[in-house]
C-alpha positions in Angstrom: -5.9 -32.4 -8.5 -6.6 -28.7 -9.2 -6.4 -27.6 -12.3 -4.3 -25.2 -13.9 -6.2 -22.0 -14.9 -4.7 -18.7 -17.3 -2.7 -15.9 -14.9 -4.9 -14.4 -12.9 -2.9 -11.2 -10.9 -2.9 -11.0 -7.3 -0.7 -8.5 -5.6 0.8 -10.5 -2.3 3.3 -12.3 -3.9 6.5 -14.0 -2.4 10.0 -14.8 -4.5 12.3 -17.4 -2.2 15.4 -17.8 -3.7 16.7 -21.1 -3.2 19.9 -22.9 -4.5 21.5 -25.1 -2.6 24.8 -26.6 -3.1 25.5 -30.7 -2.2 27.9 -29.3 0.8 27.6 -31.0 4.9 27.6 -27.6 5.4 23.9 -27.7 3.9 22.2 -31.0 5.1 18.7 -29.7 4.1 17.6 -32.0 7.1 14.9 -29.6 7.8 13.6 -28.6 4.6 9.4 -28.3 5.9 7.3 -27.5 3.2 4.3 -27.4 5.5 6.5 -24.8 7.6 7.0 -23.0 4.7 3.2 -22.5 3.4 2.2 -22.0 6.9 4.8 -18.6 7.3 3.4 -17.7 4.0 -0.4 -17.6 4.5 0.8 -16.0 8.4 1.7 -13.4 6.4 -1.0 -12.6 3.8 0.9 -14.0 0.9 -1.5 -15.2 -2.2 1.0 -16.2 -4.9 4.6 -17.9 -4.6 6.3 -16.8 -7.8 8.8 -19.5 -7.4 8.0 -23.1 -6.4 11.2 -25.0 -6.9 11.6 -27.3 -9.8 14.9 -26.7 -11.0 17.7 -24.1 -9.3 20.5 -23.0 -10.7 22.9 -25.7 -9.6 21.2 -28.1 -11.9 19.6 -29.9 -9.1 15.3 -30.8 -9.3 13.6 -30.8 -5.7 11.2 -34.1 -7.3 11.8 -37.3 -8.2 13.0 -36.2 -11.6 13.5 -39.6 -14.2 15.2 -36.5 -16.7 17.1 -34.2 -14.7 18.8 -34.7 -11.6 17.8 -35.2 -8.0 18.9 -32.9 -5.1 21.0 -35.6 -3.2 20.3 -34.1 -0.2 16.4 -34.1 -0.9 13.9 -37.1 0.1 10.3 -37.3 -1.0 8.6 -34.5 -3.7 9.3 -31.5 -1.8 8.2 -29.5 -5.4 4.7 -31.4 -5.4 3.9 -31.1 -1.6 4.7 -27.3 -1.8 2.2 -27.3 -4.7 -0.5 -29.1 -2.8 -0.3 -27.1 0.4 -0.7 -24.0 -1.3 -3.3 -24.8 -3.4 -4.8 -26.2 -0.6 -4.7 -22.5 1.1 -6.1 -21.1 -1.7 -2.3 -19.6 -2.7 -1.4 -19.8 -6.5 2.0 -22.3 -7.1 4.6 -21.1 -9.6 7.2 -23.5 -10.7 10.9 -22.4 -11.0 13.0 -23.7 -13.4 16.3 -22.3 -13.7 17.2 -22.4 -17.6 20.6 -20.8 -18.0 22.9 -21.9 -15.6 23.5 -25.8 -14.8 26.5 -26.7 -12.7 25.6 -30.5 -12.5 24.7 -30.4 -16.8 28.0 -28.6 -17.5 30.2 -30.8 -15.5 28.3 -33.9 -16.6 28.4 -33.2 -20.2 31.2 -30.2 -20.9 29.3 -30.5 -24.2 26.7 -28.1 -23.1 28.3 -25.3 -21.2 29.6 -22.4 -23.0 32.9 -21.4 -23.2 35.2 -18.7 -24.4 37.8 -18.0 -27.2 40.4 -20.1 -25.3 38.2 -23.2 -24.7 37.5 -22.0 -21.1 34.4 -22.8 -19.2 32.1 -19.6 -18.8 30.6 -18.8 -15.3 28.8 -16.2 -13.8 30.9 -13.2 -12.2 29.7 -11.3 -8.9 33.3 -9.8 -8.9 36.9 -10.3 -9.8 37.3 -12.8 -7.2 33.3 -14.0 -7.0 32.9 -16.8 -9.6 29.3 -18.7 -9.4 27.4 -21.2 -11.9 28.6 -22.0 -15.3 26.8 -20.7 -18.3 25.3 -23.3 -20.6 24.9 -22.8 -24.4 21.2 -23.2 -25.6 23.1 -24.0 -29.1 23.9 -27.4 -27.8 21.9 -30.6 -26.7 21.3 -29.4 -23.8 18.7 -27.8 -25.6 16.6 -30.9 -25.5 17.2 -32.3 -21.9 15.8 -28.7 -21.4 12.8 -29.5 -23.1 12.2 -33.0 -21.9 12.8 -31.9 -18.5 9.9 -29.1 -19.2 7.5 -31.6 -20.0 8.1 -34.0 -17.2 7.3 -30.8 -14.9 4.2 -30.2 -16.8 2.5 -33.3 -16.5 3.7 -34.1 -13.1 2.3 -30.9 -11.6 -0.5 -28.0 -11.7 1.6 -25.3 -11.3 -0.6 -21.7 -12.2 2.6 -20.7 -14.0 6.2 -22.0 -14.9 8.4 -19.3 -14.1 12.0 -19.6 -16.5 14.6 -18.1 -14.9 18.3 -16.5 -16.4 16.9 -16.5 -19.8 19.6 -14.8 -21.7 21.8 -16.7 -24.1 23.9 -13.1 -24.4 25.5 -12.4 -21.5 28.2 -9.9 -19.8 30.7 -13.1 -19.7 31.0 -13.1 -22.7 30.8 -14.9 -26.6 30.4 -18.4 -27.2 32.7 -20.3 -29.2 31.6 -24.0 -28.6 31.7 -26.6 -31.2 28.1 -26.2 -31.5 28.0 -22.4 -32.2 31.1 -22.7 -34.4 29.3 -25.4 -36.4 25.8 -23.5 -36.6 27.1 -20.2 -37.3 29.4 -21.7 -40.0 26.0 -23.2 -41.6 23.6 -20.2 -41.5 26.3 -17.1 -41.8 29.7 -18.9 -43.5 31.6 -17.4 -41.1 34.6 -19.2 -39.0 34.1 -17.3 -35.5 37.4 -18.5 -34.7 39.4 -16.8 -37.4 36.7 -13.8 -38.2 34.2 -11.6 -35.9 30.6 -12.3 -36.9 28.9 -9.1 -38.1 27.0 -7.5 -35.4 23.6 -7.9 -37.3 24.4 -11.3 -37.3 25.6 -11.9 -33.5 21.9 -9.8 -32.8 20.0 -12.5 -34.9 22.2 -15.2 -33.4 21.9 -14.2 -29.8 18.2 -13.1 -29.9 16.2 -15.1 -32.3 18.5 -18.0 -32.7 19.1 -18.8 -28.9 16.8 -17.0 -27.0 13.6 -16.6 -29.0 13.8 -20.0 -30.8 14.3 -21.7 -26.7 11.2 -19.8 -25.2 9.1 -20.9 -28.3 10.2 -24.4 -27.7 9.4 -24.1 -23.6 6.3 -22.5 -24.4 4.9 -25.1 -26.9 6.2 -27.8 -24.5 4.1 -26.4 -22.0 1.5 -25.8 -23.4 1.1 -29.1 -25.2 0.5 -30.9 -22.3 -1.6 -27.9 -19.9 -2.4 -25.8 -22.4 -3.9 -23.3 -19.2 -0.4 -23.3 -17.5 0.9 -19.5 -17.5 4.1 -19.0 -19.0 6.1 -16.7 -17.5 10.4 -15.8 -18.1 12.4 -13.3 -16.0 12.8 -10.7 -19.1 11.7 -7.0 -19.8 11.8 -5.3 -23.2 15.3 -3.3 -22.7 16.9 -6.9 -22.8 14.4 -9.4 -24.7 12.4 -9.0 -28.3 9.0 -8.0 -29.0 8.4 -11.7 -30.5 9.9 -13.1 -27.1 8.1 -10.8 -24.4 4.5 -11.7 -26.9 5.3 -15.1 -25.9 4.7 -14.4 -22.3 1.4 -14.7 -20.4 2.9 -12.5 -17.7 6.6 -11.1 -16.7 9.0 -10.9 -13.9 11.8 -8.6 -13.0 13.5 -7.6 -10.2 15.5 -4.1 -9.5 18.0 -4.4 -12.4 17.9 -1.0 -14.0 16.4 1.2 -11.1 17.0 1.7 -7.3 12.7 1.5 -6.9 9.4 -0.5 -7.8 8.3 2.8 -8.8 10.2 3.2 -11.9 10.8 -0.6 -12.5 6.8 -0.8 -12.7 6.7 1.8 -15.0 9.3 0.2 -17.6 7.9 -3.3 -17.0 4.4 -1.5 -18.4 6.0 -0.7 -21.6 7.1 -4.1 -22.7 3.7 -5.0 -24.1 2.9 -7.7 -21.6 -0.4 -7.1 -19.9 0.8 -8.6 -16.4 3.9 -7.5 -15.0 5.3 -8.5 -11.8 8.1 -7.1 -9.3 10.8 -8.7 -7.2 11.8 -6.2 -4.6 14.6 -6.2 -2.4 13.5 -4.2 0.6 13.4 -7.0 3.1 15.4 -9.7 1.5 18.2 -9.4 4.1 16.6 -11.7 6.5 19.4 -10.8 9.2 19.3 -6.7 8.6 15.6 -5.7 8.6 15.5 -2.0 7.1 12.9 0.6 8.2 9.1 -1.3 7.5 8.3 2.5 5.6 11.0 1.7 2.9 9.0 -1.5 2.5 5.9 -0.1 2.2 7.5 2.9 -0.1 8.3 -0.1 -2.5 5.8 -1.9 -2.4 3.2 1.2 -3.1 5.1 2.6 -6.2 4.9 -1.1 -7.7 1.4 -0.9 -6.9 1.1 2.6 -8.5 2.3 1.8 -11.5 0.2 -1.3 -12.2 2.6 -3.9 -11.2 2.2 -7.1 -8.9 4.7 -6.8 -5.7 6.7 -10.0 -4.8 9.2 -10.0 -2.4 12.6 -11.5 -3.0 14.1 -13.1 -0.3 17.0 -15.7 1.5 15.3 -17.2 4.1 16.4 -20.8 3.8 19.0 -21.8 6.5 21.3 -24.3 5.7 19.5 -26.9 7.4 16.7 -26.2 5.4 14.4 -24.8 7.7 12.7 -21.6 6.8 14.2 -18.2 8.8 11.1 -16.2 9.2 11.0 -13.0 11.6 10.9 -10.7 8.9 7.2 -12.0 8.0 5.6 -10.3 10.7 6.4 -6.9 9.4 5.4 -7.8 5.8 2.0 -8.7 7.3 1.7 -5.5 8.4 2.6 -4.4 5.0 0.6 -6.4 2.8 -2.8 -6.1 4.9 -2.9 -2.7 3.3 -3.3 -4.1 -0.2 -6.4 -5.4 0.4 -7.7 -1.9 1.1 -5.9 -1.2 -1.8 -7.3 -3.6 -4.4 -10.1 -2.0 -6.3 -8.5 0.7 -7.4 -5.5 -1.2 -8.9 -7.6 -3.3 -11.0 -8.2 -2.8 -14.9 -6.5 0.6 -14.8 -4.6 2.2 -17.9 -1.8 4.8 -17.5 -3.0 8.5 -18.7 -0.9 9.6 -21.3 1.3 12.8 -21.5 4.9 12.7 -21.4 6.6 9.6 -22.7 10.2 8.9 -22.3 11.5 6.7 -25.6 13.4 3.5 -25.0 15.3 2.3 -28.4 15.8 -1.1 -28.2 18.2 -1.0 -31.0 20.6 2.2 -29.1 20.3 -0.8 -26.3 22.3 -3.3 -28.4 24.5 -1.7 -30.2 27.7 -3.1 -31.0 29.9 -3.4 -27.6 27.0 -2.1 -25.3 24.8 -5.5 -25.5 24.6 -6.1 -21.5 21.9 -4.3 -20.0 24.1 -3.3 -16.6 26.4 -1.4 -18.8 24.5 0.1 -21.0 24.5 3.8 -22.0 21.2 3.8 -22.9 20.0 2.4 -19.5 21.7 5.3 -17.5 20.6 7.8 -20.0 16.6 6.8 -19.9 17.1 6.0 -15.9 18.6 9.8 -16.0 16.0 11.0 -17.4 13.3 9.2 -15.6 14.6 10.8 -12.1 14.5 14.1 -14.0 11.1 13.9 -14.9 9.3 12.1 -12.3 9.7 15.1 -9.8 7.3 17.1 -12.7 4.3 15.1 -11.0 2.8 14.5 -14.6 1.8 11.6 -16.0 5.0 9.7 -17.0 5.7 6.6 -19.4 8.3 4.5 -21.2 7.9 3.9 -24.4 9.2 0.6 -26.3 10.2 1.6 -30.0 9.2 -2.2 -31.2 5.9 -0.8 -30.1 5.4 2.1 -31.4 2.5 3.2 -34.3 1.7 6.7 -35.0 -1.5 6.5 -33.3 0.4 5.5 -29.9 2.8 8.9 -30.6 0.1 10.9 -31.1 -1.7 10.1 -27.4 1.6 11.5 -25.7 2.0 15.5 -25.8 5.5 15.7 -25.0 8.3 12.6 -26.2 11.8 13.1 -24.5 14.8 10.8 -26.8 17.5 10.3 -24.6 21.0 9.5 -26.5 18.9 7.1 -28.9 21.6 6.9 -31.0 19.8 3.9 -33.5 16.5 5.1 -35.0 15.6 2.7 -38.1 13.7 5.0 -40.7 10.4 4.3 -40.0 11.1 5.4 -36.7 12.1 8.7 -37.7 9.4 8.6 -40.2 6.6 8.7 -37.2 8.6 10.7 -34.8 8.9 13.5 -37.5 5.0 13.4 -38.0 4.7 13.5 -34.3 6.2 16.7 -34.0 5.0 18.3 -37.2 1.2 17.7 -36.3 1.8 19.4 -32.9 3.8 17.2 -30.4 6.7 18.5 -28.6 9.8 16.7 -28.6 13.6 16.8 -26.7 16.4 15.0 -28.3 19.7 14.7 -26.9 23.9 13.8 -28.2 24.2 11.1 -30.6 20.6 10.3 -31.2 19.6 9.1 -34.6 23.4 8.8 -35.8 23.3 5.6 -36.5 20.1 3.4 -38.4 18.6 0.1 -37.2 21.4 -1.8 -38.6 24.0 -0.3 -36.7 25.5 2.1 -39.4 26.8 5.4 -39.0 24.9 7.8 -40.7 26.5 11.0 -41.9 23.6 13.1 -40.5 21.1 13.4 -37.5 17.8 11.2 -39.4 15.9 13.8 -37.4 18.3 17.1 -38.3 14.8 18.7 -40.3 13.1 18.4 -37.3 16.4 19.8 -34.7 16.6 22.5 -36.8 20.5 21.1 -37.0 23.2 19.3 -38.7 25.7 16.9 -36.8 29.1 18.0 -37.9 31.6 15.7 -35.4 32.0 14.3 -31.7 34.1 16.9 -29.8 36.3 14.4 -27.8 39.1 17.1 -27.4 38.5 17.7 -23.5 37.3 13.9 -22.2 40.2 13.7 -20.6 39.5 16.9 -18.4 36.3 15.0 -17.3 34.2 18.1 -17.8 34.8 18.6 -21.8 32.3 21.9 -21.7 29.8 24.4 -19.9 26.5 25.6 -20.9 26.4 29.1 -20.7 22.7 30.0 -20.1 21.3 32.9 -22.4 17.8 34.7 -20.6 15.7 33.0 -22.1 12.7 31.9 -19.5 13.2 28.3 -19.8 16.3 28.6 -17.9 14.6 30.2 -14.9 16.7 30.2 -12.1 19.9 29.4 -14.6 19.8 32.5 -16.6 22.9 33.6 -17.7 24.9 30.7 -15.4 27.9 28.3 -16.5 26.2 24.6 -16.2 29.6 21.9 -16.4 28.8 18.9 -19.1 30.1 15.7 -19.0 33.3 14.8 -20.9 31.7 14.6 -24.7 29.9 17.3 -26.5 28.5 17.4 -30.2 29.1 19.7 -32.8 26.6 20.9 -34.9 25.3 23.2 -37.3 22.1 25.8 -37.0 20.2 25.4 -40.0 16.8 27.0 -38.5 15.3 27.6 -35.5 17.3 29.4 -32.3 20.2 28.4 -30.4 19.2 29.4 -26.5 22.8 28.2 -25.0 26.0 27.8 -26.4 29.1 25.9 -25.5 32.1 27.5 -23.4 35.2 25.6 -23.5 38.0 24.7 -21.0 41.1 26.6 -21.0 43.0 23.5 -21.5 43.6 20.1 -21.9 44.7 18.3 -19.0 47.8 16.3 -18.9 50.2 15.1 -16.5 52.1 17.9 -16.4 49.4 20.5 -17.0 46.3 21.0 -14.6 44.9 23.2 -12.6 43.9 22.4 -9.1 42.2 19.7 -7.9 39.0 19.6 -10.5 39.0 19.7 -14.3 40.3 22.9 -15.9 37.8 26.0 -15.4 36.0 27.6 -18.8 38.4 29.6 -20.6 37.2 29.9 -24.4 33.2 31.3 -24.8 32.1 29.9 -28.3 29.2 30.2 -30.5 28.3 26.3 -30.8 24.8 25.5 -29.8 24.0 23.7 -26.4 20.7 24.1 -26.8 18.9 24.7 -29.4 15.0 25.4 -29.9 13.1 24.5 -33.6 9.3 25.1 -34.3 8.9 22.2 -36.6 5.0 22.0 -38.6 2.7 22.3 -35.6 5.4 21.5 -32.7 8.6 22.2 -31.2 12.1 20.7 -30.7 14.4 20.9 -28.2 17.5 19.4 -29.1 20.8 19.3 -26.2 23.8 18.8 -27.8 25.5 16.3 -25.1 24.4 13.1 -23.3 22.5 15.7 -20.3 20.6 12.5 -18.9 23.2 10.2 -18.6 25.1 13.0 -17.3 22.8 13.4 -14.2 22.6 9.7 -13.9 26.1 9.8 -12.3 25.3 12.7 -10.3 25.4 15.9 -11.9 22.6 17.8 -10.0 21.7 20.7 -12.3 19.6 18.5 -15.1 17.1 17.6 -12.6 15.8 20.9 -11.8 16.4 22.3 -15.7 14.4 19.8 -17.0 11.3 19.8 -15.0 11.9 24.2 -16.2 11.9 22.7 -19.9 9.2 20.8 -19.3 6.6 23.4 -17.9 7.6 26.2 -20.8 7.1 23.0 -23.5 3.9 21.8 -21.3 2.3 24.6 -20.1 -1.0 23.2 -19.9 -0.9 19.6 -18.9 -3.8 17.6 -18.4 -3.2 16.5 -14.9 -0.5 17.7 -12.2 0.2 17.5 -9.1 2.1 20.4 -7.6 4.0 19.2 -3.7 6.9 18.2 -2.9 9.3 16.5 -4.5 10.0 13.5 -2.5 6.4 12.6 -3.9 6.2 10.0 -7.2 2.8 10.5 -8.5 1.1 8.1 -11.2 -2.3 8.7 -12.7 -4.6 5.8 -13.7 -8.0 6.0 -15.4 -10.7 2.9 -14.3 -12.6 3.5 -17.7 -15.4 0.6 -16.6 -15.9 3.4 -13.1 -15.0 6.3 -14.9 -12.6 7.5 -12.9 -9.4 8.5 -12.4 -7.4 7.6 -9.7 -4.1 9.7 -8.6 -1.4 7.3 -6.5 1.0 9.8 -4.4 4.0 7.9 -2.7 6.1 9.7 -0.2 9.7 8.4 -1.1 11.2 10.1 2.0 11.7 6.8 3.9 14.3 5.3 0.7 15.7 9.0 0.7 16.2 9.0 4.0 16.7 5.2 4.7 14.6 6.0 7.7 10.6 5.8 8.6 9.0 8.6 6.1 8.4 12.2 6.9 5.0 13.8 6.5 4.9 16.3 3.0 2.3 18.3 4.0 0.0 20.5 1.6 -0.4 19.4 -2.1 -2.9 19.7 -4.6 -4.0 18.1 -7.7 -4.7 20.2 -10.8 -6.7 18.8 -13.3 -7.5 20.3 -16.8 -11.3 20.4 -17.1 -11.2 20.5 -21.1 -9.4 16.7 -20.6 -11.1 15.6 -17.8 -14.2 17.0 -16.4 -14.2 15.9 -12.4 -18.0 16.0 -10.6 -16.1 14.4 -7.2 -13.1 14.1 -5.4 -12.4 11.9 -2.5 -9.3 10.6 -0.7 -9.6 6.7 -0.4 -6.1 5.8 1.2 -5.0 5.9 4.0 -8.1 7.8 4.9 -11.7 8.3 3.5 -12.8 11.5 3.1 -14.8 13.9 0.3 -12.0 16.3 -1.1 -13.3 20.0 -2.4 -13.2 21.1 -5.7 -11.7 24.9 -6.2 -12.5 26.2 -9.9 -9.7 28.7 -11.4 -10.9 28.8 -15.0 -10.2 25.7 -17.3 -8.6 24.1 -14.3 -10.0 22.6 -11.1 -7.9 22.2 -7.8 -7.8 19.8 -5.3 -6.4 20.2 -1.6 -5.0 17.6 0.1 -1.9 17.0 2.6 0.3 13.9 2.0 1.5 12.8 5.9 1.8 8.8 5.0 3.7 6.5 2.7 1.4 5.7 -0.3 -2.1 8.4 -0.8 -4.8 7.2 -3.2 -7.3 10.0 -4.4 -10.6 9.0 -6.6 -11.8 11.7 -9.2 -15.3 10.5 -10.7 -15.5 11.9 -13.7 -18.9 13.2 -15.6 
């Protein structure tokens, strides 16, 4: 048998999703794995993220003694899917499906999860769209878990056991099973039938309790018995721990928080884990084939960000047998990686403007699912704000953070962190006061890393402001203020315009610094009775409150905006797009690396310190834009700051080869290019 070795990344992957039910409908007559690995090599695949072990339903696809049998199954289809791919020279992930069990619930009623009223808890698509029942990691099933864990291990030489639905905190809802009642009764003397837990104490129950103390327990399992196996969970640092994701020899997400691989890379970079891989849903409906350039678009911004593409797909019929004429075209697709490879390889991301990710503003009280989240619009607002800039771009994890990471960004962007502990302030404040610039927005720092309210911004030295209340009074109209622009030269285009905000606005106080835009308020309050026209009520009352408000602070500058601006343009509102990249070039004026083009282009910038070199990815999102083939950008150039990096070559790599000249204009050097394909890669050797 081959053995197991540590993750080693390869960037072909393939994510078959495959749970099937014990219906006639689905006789599973068919199920080939031979047919299977043959459509994968066909198509270039190297790794299978998911090998079948365990689906969601409960069943195993082996001749499991712990768990239980697909009835529909005969033979070890899990162990003969293994073989063959090893035998092509394709890495074998298992799948093992940890937080739903159909077959465990129903079997032992014990183990599920249930809610205030004794009720079963399953997974909702909809109001009308029940799927598998939650189980409760709280309960025994704990340890059919792990026994079922270890039977995998030493039966098999997966590369990797992928866990799958890892979260014991889910949108369903709070456990109250006779197992959590009795535990939490024991460690926090609290009835959770006739009191609420404290949310402190729902965080630790949820996170380090369930979650963290299961994925220890997996991992040790595993690693008991193949102490090479690579450990993997479907988890990112918005929804899982530092201590969890650490416990992780690689990661897996698919598109939960953003519509591309581009941005999903880029937040799967910051949760610390050094591998990170990416289940895309360009081609996963099997029956509706979408436009091979929007596959390709995907597939190069994971790739530009450092991530390892895997596509997600349904391509089981019921019978079994594998549906597979999508693979052609994601031959086509994945035969450009190889041309690709060497300059995604032991890159790090260059450093400049870093959008902050609070993992405490994420679970506050009543926001705990990731789906619904404030936070999550607010940073994916202001990551499609900022990625049309063209500079190098990054999410930052607070559990991360150190003062030395602060201090290799120029420019940190807070958006509605309401929950800063004080130790995050502490660094954030020494950021800005030794030079850095920094944008803050609404509610951020209100509340500490405890979740209580604090009676004052724990940054309001550094905004040059005090918080004095939540201005609610005009929710209702939808639009609860406008921005009225002053002339200042950030505003370019916007000087002296009305800007609407969304239905909340924050009071505060000038205590230093200078306001550059104030408030104007509506010229009513909307009710049943009282309205005017079709929209919200027009501005009627010009104020002196600050909007936005600038604060040299030590060495730096802060730019604080007194409403929620990024979640704001995360439902739509145009305007915040095109201000900020303004805000950003008056804060920035000097950046180390740009590119300046269009602004369908996502740009990331790598350095390859062993070649030293930096390499520039430029993908032409036009295709997703358009949900058609992509559209040819034309001229753009690449300016590069010769104090930060001093370039001796340029050369286009992908999709053609070709020497690139160098234009000097004092500190900064130029280079011309035009961008007519999906995904250009340009090479700057460095001196």
């Amino acid at each position: 048998m081959q053995k197991c070795s540590e993750f080693k990344p390869r960037f072909r992957g393939a994510y078959s999703d495959m749970h099937c039910c014990n219906h006639p409908a689905v006789p599973l007559d068919k199920l080939d794995a031979s047919e299977q690995v043959v459509a994968y090599k066909s198509t270039g695949i190297d790794n299978v993220a998911a090998v079948w072990a365990k689906d969601h339903w409960g069943y195993s696809y082996y001749p499991t003694k712990v768990g239980v049998p697909h009835p529909k199954l005969r033979g070890d289809y899990t162990g003969e899917m293994v073989r063959l791919l090893h035998k092509e020279g394709i890495q074998a992930y298992g799948y093992f499906s940890l937080g739903f069990d159909n077959i465990g619930v129903i079997t032992h009623p014990e183990w599920g999860a249930i809610d205030k009223l004794g009720r079963p808890i399953r997974v909702m698509l909809g109001p009308d769209k029940l799927r598998w029942y939650w189980v409760c990691f709280a309960t025994p099933y704990r340890n059919y878990v792990i026994a079922h864990i270890k039977e995998i291990a030493r039966r098999y030489d997966f590369d990797g056991l992928f866990i799958d639905i890892n979260e014991a905190h889910h949108a369903e809802g709070f456990c109250y099973c006779d197992s959590c009642r009795k535990q939490i009764h024991s460690i926090y003397g609290v009835d959770i039938m006739k009191e609420d837990l404290p949310w402190e104490q729902i965080v630790d129950w949820w996170w380090n309790k369930l979650e963290l103390q299961m994925m220890k327990e997996i991992r040790n399992a595993i690693k008991s018995i193949k102490p090479d196996m690579s450990v993997s969970a479907n988890a990112d640092s918005f929804l899982f721990g530092k201590e969890f994701m650490n416990l992780l020899d690689y990661t897996f997400r698919d598109f939960l928080y953003f519509e591309t691989g581009f941005e999903q890379a880029m937040q799967l970079r910051s949760s610390g884990v050094k591998y990170y891989q990416v289940g895309f849903h360009s081609v996963p409906e099997t029956y509706d084939p979408m436009p091979i350039d929007i596959t390709r678009t995907v597939i190069s911004g994971i790739l530009a960000q450092g991530g390892l593409p895997a596509m997600y797909f349904e391509a089981e019929k019921a019978d079994g047998s594998f549906e597979t004429q999508n693979f052609p075209r994601l031959a086509k697709v994945f035969k450009e990686i190889t041309q690709k490879r060497e300059y995604l390889v032991e890159a790090d991301a260059i450093r400049c403007l870093g959008l902050y990710f609070s993992w405490y503003s994420m679970h506050r009280p009543g926001h705990c699912h990731h789906l619904s989240n404030g936070l999550t619009g607010a940073l994916r607002g202001a990551t499609n704000c900022f990625v049309p800039a063209h500079v190098p771009l990054d999410i930052i994890t607070s559990y991360n953070v150190t003062s030395q990471l602060l201090s290799e960004y120029d420019l940190i962007v807070l958006p509605e962190c309401t929950n800063l502990s004080e130790r995050e302030a502490r660094q954030i404040r020494e950021f800005v006061h030794k030079g850095g610039k920094l944008i803050a927005t609404g509610q951020t720092g209100l509340f500490d890393d405890k979740w209580k309210q604090r009676t004052n911004f724990a940054l309001a030295d550094v905004f040059g402001l005090d918080f004095t209340d939540v201005d609610e009074t005009y929710a209702i109209n939808r639009t609860g203020a406008w921005i009225r622009c002053s002339s200042h030269e950030m505003f370019g285009e916007f000087q002296g315009n009305s800007l609407k905000t969304g239905p909340r606005t924050i009071k505060v106080k000038p205590i230093a610094g200078e306001t550059i835009a104030t408030f104007e308020l509506p010229c009513l309050v909307e009710t049943y009775d009282e309205f005017v026209c079709w929209g919200p009520p027009p501005p009627g009352r010009k104020t002196k409150r600050p909007a936005l408000h600038l604060h040299k602070f030590g060495q730096g500058h802060c730019l604080y905006i007194a409403y929620d601006i990024f979640l704001h343009a995360d439902k739509g509102c145009w305007w915040p797009k095109s201000l900020s990249v303004n805000i950003l070039q008056w804060l920035l004026p000097g950046v180390p690396i740009s590119v300046k083009g269009h602004k369908g282009l996502k740009c990331s910038f790598m350095r390859q310190p062993a070649q030293n070199r930096i390499v520039v990815h430029m993908i032409n999102s036009t295709s997703i834009d358009l949900k058609s083939m992509c559209i040819p950008l034309g001229p753009t150039s690449i300016c590069i700051n010769s104090q930060y990096f001093p370039i001796k070559e340029a050369k286009e790599v992908f999709p053609r080869k070709r020497f690139l000249p160098l234009e000097k204009h004092g500190e900064t050097m130029i280079v011309h290019t035009d961008v007519t394909d999906v995904h250009h890669i340009i090479v700057l050797d460095l001196y």
